[in-house]
Gaussian input, Z-matrix of N, CA and C with variables (Angstrom, degrees):
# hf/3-21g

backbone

0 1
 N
 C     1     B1
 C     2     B2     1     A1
 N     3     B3     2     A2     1     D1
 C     4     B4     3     A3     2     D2
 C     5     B5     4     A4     3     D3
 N     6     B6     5     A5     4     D4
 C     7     B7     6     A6     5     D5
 C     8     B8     7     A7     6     D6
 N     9     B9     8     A8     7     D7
 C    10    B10     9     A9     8     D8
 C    11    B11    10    A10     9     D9
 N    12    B12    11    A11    10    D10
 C    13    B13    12    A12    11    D11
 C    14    B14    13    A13    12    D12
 N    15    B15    14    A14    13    D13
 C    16    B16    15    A15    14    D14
 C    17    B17    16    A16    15    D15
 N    18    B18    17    A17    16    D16
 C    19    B19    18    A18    17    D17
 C    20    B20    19    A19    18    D18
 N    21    B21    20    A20    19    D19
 C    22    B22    21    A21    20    D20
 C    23    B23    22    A22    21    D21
 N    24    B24    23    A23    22    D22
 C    25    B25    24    A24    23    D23
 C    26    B26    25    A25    24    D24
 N    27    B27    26    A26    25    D25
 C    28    B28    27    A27    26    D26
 C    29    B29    28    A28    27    D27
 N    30    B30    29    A29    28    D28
 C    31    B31    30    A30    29    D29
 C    32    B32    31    A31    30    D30
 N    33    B33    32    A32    31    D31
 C    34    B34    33    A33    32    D32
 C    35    B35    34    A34    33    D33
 N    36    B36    35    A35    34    D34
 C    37    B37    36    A36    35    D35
 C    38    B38    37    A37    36    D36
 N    39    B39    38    A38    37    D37
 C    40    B40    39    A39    38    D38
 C    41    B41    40    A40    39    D39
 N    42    B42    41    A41    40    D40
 C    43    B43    42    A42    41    D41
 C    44    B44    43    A43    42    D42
 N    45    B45    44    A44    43    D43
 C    46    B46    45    A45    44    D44
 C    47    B47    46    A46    45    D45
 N    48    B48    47    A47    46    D46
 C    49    B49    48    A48    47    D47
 C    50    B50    49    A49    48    D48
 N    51    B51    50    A50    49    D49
 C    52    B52    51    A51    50    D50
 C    53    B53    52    A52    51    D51
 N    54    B54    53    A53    52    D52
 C    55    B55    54    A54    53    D53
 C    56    B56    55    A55    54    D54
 N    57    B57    56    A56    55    D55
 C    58    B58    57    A57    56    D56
 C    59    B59    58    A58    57    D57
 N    60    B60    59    A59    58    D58
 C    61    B61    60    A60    59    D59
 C    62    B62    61    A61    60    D60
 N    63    B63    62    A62    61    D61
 C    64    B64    63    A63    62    D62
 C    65    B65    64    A64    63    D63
 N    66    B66    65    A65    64    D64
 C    67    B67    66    A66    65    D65
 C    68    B68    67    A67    66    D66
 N    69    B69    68    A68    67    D67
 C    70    B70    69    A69    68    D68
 C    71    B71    70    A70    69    D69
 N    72    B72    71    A71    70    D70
 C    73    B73    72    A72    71    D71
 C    74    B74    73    A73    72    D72
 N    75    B75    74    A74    73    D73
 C    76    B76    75    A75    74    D74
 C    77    B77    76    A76    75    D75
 N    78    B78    77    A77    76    D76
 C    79    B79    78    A78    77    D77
 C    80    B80    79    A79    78    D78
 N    81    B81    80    A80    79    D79
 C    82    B82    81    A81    80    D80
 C    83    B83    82    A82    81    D81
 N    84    B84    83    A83    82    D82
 C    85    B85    84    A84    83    D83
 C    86    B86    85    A85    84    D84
 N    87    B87    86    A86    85    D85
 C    88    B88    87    A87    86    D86
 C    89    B89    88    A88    87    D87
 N    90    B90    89    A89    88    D88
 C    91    B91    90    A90    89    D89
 C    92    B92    91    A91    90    D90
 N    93    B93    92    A92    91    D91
 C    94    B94    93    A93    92    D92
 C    95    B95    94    A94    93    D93
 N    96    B96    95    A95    94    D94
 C    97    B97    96    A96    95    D95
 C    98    B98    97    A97    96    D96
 N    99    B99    98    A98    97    D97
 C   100   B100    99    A99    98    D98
 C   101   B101   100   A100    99    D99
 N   102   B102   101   A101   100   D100
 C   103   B103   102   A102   101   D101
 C   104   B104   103   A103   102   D102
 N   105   B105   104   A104   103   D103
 C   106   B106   105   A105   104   D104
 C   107   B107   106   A106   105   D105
 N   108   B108   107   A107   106   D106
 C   109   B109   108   A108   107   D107
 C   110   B110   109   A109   108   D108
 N   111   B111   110   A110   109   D109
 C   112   B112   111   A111   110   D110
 C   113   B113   112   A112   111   D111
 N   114   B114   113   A113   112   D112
 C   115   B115   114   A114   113   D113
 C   116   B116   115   A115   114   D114
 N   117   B117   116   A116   115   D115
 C   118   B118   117   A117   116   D116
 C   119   B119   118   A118   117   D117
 N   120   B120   119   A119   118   D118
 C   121   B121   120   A120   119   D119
 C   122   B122   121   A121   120   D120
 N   123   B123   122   A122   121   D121
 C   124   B124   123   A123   122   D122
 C   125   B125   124   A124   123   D123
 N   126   B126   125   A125   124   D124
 C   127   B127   126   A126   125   D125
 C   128   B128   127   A127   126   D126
 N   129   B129   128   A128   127   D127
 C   130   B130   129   A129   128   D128
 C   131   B131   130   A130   129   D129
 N   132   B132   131   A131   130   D130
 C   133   B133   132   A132   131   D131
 C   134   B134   133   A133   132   D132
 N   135   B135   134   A134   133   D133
 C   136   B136   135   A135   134   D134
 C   137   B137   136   A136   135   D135
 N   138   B138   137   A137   136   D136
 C   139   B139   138   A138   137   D137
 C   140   B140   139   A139   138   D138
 N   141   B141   140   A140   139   D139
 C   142   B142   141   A141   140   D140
 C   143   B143   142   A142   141   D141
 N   144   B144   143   A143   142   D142
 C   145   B145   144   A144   143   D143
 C   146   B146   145   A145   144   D144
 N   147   B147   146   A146   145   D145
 C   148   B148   147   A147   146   D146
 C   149   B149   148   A148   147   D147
 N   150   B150   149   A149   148   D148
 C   151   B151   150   A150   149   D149
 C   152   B152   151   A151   150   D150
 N   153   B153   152   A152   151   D151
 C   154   B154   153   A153   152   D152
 C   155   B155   154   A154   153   D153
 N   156   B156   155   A155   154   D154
 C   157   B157   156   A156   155   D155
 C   158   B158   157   A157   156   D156
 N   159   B159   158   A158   157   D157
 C   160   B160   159   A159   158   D158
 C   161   B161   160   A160   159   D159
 N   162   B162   161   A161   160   D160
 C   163   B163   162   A162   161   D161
 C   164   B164   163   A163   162   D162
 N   165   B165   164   A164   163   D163
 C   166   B166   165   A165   164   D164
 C   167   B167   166   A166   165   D165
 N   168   B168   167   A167   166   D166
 C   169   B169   168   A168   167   D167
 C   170   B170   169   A169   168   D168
 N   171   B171   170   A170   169   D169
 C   172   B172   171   A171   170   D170
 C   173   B173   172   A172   171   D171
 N   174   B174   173   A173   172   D172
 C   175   B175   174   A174   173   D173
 C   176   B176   175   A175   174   D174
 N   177   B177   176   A176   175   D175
 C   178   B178   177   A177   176   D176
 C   179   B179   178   A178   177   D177
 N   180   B180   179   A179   178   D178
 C   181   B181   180   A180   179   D179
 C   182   B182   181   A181   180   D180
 N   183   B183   182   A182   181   D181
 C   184   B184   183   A183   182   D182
 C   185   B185   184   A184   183   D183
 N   186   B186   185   A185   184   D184
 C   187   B187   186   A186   185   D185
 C   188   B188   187   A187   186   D186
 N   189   B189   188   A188   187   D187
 C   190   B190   189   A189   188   D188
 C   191   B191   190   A190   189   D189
 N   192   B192   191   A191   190   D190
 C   193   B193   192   A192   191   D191
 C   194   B194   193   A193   192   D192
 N   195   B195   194   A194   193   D193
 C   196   B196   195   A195   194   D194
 C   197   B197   196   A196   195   D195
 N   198   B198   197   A197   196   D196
 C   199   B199   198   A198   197   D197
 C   200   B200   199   A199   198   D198
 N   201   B201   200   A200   199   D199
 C   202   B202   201   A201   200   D200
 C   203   B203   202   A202   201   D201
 N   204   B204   203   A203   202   D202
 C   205   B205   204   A204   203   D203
 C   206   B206   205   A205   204   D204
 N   207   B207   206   A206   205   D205
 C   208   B208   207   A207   206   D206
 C   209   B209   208   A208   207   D207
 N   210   B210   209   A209   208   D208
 C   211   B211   210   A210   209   D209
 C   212   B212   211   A211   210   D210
 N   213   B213   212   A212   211   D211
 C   214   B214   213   A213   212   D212
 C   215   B215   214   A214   213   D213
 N   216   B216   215   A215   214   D214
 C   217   B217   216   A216   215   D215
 C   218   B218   217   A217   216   D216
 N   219   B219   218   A218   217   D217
 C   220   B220   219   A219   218   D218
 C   221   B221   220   A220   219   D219
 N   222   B222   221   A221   220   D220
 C   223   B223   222   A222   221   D221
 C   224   B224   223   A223   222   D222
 N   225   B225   224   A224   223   D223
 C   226   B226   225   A225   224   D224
 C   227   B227   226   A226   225   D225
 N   228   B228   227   A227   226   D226
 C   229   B229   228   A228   227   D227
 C   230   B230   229   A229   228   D228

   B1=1.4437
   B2=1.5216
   B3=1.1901
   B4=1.4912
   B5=1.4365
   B6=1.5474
   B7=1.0542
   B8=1.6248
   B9=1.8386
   B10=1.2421
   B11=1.6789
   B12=1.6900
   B13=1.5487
   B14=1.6000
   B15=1.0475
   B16=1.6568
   B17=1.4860
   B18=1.2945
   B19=1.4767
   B20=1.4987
   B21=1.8945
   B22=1.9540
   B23=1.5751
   B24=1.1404
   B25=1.6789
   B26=1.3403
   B27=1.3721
   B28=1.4914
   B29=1.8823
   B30=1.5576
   B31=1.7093
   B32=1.2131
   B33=1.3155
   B34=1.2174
   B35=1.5910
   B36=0.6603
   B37=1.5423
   B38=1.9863
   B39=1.3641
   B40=1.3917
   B41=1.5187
   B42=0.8142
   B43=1.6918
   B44=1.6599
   B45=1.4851
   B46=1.5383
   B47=1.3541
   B48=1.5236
   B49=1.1619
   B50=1.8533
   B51=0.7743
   B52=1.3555
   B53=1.5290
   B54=1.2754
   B55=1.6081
   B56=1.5603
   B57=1.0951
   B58=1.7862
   B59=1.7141
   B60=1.2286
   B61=1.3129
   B62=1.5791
   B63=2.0058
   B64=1.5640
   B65=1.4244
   B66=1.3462
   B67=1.7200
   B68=1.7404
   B69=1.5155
   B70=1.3220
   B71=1.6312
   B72=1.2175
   B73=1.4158
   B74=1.7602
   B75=1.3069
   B76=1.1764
   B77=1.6837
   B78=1.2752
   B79=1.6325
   B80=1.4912
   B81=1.6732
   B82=1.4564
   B83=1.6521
   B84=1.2663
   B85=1.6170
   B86=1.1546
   B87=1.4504
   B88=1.7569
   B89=1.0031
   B90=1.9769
   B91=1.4459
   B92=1.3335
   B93=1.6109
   B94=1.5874
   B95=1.7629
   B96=1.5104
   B97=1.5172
   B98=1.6120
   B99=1.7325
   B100=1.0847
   B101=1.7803
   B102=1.3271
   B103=1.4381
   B104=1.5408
   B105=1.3944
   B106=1.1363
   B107=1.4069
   B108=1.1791
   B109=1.2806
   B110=1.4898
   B111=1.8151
   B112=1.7294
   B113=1.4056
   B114=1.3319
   B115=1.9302
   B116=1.8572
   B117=1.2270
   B118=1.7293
   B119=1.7948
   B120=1.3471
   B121=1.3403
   B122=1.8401
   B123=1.2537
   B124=1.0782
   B125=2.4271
   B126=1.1650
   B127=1.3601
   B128=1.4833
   B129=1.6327
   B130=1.6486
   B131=1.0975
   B132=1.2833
   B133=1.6049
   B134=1.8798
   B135=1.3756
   B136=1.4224
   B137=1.9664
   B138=1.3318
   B139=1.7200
   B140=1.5040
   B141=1.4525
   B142=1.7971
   B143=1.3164
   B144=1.5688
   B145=1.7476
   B146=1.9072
   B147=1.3407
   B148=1.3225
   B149=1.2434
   B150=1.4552
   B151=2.0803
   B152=1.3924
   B153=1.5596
   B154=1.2332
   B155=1.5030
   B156=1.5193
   B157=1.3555
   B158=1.5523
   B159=1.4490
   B160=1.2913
   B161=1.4000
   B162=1.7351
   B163=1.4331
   B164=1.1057
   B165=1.6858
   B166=1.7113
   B167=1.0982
   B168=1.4464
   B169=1.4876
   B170=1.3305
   B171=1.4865
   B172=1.1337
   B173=1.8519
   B174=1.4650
   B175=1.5854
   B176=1.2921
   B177=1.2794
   B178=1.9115
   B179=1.6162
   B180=0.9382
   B181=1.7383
   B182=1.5009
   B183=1.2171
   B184=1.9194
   B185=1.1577
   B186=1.4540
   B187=1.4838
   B188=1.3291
   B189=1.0542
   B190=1.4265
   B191=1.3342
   B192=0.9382
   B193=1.8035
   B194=1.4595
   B195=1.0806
   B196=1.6391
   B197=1.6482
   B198=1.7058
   B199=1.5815
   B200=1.4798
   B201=1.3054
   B202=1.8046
   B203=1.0322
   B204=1.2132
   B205=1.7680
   B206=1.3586
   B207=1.4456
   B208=1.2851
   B209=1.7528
   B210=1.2162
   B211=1.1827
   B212=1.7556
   B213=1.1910
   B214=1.6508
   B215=1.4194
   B216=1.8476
   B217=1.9423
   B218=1.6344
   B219=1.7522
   B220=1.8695
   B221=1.1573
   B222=1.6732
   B223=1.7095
   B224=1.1356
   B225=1.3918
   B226=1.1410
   B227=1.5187
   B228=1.4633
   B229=1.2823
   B230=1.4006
   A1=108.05
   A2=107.65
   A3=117.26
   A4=145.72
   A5=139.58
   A6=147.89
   A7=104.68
   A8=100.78
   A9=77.41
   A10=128.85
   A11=108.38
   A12=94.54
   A13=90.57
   A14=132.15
   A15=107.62
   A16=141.05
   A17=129.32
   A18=128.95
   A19=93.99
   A20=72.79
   A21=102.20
   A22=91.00
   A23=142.08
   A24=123.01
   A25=121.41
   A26=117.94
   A27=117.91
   A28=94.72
   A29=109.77
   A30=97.65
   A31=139.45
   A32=143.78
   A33=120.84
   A34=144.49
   A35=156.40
   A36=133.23
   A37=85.65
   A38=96.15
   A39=102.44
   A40=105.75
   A41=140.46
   A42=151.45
   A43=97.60
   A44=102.83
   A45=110.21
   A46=132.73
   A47=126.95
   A48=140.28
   A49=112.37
   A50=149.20
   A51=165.96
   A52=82.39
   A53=121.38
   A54=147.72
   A55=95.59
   A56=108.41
   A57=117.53
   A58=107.47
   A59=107.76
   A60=128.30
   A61=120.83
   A62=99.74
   A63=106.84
   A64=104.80
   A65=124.29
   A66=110.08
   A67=86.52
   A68=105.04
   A69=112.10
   A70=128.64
   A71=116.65
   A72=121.43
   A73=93.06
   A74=130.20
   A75=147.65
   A76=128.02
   A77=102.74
   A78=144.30
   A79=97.53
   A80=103.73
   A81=107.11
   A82=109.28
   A83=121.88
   A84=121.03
   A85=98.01
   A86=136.67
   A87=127.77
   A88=120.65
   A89=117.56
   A90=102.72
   A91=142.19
   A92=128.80
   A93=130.67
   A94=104.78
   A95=106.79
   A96=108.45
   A97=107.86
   A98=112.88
   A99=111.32
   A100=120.71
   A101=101.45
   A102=118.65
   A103=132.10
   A104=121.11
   A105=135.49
   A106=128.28
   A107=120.51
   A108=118.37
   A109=120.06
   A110=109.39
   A111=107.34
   A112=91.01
   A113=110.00
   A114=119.50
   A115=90.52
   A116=77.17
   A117=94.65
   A118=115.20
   A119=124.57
   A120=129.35
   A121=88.33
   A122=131.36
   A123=116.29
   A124=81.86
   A125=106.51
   A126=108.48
   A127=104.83
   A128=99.13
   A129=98.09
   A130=135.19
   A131=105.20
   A132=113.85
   A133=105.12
   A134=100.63
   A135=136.13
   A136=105.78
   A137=105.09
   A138=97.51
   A139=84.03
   A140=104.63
   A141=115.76
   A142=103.30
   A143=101.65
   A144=116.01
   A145=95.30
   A146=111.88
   A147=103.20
   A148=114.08
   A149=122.51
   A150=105.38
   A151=107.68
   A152=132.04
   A153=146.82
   A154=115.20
   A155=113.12
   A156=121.42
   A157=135.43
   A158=107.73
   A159=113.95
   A160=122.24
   A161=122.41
   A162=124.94
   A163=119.96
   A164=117.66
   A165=103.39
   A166=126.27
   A167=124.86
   A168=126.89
   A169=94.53
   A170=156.33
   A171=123.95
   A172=77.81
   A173=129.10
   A174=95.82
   A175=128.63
   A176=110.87
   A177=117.44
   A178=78.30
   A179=126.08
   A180=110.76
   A181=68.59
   A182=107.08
   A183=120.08
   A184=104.03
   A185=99.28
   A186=130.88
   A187=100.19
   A188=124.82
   A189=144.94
   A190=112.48
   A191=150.19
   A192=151.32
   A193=133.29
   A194=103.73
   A195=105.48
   A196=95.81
   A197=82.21
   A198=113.44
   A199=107.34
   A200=146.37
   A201=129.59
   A202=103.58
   A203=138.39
   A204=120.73
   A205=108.52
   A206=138.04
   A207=165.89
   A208=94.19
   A209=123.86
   A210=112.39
   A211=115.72
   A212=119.79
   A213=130.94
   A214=107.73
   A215=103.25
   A216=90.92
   A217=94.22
   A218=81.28
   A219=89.51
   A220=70.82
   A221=94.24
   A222=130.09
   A223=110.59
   A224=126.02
   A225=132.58
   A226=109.51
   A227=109.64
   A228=101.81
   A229=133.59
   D1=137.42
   D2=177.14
   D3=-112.70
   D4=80.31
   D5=-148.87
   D6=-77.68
   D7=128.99
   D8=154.68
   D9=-105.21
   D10=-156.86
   D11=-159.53
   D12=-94.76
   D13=114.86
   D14=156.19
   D15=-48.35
   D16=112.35
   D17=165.42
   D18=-100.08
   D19=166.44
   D20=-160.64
   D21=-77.60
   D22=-4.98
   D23=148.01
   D24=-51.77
   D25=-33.29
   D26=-159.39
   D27=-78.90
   D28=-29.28
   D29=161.81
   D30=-48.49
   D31=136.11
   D32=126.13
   D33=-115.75
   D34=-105.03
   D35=-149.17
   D36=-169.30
   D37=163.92
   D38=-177.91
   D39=-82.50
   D40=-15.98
   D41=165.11
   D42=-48.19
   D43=-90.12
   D44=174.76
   D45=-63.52
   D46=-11.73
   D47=139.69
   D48=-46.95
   D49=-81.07
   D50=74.15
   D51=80.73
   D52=-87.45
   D53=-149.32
   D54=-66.86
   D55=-44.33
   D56=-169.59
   D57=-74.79
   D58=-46.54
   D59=-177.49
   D60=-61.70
   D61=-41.08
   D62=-174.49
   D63=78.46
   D64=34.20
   D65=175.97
   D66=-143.26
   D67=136.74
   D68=150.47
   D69=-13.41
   D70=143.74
   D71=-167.09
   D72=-90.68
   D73=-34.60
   D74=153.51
   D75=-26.05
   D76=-55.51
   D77=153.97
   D78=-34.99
   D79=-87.81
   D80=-156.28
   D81=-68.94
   D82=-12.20
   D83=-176.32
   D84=-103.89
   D85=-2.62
   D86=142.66
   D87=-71.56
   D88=-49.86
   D89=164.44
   D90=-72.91
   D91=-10.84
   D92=152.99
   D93=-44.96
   D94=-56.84
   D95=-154.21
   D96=-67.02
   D97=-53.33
   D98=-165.19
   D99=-111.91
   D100=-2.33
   D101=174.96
   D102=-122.58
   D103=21.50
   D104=-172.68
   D105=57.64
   D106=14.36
   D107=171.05
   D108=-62.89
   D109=142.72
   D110=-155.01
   D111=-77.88
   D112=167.50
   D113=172.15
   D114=173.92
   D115=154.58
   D116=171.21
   D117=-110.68
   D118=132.89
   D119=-176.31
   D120=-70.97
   D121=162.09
   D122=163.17
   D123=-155.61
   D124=121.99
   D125=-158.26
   D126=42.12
   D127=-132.18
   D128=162.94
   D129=-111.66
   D130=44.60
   D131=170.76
   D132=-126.31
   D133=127.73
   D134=-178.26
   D135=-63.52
   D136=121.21
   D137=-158.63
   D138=-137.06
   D139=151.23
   D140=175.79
   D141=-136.42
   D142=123.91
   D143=-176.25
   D144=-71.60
   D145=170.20
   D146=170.48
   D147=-71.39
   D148=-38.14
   D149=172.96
   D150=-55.74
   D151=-17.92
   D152=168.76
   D153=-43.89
   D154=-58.82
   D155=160.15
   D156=-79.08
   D157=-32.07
   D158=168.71
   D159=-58.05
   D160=-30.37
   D161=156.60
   D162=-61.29
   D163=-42.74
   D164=174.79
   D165=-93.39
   D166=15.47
   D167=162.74
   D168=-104.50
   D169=11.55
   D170=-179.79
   D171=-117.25
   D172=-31.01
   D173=173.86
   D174=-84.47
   D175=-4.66
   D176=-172.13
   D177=-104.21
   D178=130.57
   D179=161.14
   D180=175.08
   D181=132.87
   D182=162.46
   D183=-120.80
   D184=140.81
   D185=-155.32
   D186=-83.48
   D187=146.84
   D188=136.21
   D189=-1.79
   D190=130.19
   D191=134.75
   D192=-145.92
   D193=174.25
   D194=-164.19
   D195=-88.84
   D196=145.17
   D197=-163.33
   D198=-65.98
   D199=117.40
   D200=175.70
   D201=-64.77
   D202=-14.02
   D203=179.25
   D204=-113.83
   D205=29.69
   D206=-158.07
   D207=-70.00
   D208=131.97
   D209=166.68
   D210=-85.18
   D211=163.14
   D212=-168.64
   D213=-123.03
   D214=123.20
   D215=-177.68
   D216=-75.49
   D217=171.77
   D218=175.84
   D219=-102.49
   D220=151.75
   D221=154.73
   D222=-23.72
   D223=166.55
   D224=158.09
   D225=-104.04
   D226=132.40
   D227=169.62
   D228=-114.58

C-alpha cells in the first residue's frame, strides 16, 4: 500500500473549503470546533487535507428525495 506525502498545496483554507463543499464558512468552523469534523490547525489558520473534505462531504451530503409537490402522471387509459 502506498501513501502519499502531503504538501501544504494539497490544503485548503476554510474560505475554499467552504466554496467547494457548498456549506457556510460558519458551518464548517462550528463543525471542527463543536462537532468533530477532521481539519488541521496549521498556526492560526484552520486547513482541510482532501480526506479532510471527502469525510465531510460524504457525511453532511443530503440525499436525494422525492419532491412533496411532485407532479403525478394520469394513467393511461
Amino acid at each position: 500500500m502506498s501513501t502519499k506525502t502531503l504538501t501544504v498545496e494539497d490544503f485548503t483554507d476554510v474560505a475554499e473549503t467552504s466554496r467547494r463543499l457548498g456549506i457556510g464558512q460558519r458551518r464548517l468552523r462550528d463543525g471542527v470546533n463543536h462537532f468533530g469534523f477532521p481539519a488541521h490547525r496549521m498556526g492560526r489558520k484552520l486547513m482541510f487535507s482532501p480526506e479532510d473534505r471527502a469525510w465531510i462531504a460524504e457525511k453532511h451530503r443530503i440525499p436525494a428525495g422525492r419532491s412533496a409537490n411532485r407532479r403525478v402522471r394520469a394513467a393511461a387509459a
